[in-house]
C-alpha positions as CSV (number, residue, x, y, z in Angstrom):
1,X,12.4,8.3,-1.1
2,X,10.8,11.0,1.0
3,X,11.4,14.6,0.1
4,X,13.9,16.4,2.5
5,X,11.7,19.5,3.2
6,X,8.8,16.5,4.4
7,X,11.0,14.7,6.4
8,X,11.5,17.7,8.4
9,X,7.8,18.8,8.5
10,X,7.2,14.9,9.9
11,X,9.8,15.2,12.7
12,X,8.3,18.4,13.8
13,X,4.4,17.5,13.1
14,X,3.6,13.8,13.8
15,X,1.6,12.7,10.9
16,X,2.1,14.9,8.7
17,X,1.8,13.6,5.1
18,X,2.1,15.4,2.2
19,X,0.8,14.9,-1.7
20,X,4.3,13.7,-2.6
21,X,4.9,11.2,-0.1
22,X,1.4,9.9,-0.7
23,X,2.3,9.4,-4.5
24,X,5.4,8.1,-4.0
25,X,4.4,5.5,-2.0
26,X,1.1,4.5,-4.3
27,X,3.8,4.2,-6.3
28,X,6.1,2.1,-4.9
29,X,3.0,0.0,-4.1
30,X,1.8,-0.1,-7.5
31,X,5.3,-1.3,-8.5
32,X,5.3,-3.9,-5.8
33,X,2.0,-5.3,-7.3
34,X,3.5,-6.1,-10.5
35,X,6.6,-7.9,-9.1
36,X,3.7,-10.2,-7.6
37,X,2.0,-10.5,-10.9
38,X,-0.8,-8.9,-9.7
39,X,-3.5,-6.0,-11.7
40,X,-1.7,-2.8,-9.9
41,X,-4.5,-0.8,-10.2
42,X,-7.0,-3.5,-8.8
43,X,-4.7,-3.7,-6.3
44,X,-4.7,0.0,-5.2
45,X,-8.1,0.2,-5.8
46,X,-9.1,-3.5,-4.0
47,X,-7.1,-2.3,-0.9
48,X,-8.2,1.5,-0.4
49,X,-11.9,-0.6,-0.5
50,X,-10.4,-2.9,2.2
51,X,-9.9,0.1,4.2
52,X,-13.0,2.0,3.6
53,X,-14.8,-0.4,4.3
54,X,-13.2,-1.4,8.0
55,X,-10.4,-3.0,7.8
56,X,-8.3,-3.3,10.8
57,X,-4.8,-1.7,10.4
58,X,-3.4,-4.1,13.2
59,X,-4.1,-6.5,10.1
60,X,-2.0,-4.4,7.3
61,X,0.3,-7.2,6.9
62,X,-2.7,-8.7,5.1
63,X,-3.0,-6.3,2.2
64,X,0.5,-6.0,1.1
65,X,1.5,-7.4,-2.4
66,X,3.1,-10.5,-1.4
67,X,0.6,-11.7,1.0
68,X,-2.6,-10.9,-1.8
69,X,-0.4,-12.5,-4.4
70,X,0.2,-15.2,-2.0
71,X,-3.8,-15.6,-0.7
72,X,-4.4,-15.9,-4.7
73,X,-2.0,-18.1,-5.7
74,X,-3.5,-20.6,-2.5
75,X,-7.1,-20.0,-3.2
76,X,-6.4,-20.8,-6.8
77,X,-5.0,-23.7,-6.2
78,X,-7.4,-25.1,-3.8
């Protein structure tokens, strides 16, 4: 949930982000990663690489949880 006093500060400044909002959605992230049985911190850390290094955020849908879990669960069964 976003902080009252930062949804106000994003309506008024597009973009805006602030420290909470960035933890609270590594969080949510992190939490998401364990309902898919993944590592959440090799998750976090495997997709801020992703994005470091390139990736294209057209492709985002890529890097959430349930499509890694899902990529792994494939690759391991091939």
């Amino acid at each position: 949930m976003v902080p009252a006093q930062c949804r106000v500060l994003m309506t008024w400044h597009p973009g805006y982000s602030c420290r909470a909002c960035e933890v609270v959605t590594q969080a949510r992230l992190a939490e998401a990663a364990k309902l898919n049985s993944l590592d959440p911190r090799a998750y976090l850390t495997n997709t801020l690489t992703a994005f470091a290094k390139g990736h294209p955020s057209k492709h985002v849908d890529a890097l959430l949880p349930w499509a890694v879990a899902r990529s792994v669960s494939h690759s391991a069964v091939v």
